[in-house]
C-alpha positions in Angstrom: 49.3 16.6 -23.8 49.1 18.5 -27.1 45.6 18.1 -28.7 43.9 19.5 -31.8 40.4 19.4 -32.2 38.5 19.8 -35.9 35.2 21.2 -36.6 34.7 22.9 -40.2 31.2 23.2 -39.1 30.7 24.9 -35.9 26.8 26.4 -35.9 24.2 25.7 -33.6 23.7 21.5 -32.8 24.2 19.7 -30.1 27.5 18.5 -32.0 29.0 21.8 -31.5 28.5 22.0 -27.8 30.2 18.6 -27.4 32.8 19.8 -29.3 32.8 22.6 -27.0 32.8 21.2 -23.4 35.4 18.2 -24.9 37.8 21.5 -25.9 36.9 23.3 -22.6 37.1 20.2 -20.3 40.8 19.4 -21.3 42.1 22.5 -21.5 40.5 23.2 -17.6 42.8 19.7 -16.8 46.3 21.3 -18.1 46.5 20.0 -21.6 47.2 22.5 -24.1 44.2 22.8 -26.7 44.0 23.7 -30.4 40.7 24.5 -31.6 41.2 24.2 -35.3 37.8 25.9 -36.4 36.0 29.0 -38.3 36.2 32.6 -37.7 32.8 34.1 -36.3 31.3 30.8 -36.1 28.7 29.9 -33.1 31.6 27.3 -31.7 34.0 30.4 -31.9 31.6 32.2 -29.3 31.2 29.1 -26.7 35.0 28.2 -26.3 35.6 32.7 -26.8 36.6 33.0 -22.8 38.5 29.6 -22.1 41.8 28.3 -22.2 41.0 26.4 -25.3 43.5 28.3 -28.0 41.5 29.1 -31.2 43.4 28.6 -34.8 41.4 29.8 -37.7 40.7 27.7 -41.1 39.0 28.7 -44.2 38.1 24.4 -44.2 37.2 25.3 -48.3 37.1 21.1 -49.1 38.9 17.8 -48.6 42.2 18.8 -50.4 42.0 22.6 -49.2 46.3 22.9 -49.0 45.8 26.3 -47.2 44.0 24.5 -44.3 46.4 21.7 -44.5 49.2 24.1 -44.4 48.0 25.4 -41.1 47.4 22.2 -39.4 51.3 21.0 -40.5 52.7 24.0 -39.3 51.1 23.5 -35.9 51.4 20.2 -35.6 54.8 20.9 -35.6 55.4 24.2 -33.7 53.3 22.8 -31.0 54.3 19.4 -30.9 50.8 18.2 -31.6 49.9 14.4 -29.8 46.6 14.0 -30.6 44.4 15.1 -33.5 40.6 14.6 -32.9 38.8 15.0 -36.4 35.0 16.1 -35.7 33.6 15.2 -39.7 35.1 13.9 -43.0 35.8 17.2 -44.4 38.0 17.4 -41.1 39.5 13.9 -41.3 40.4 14.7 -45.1 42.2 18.2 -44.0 43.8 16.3 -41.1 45.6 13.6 -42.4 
């Protein structure tokens, strides 16, 4: 299965490491996993060495057209199933 997984946020909370082992745990059982996320953010570091494929986005607010951009053009290049949105600035973006 194709996933992509939001987070605009990504710093240090509990949130981000279930973001992280949810990411991790699917990509260990074959699916192919899109980490839609920040540059140099501490989520960046804990999925770093995984299968989990990392896809930079500025996320710069709900009708940010560069980040929606992105997501289309993976969506459709990967042939994206499932899109798990992690907040509402994510949800927004991910529609």
């Amino acid at each position: 299965m194709n996933i992509l997984i939001l987070c605009a946020q990504g710093g240090v909370a509990g949130s981000t490491y279930s973001i992280s082992y949810l990411a991790k745990g699917l990509a260990e059982r074959n699916h192919n996993v899109f980490l839609g996320l920040k540059k140099d953010t501490f989520l960046d570091s804990l999925v770093e060495e995984s299968k989990v494929k990392r896809v930079y986005m500025p996320f710069e607010g709900k009708t940010d057209k560069r980040t929606r951009s992105i997501i289309k053009e993976l969506i459709e290049k990967e042939n994206i199933q499932i899109i798990n949105a992690q907040s509402s600035k994510d949800r927004y973006v991910g529609l």
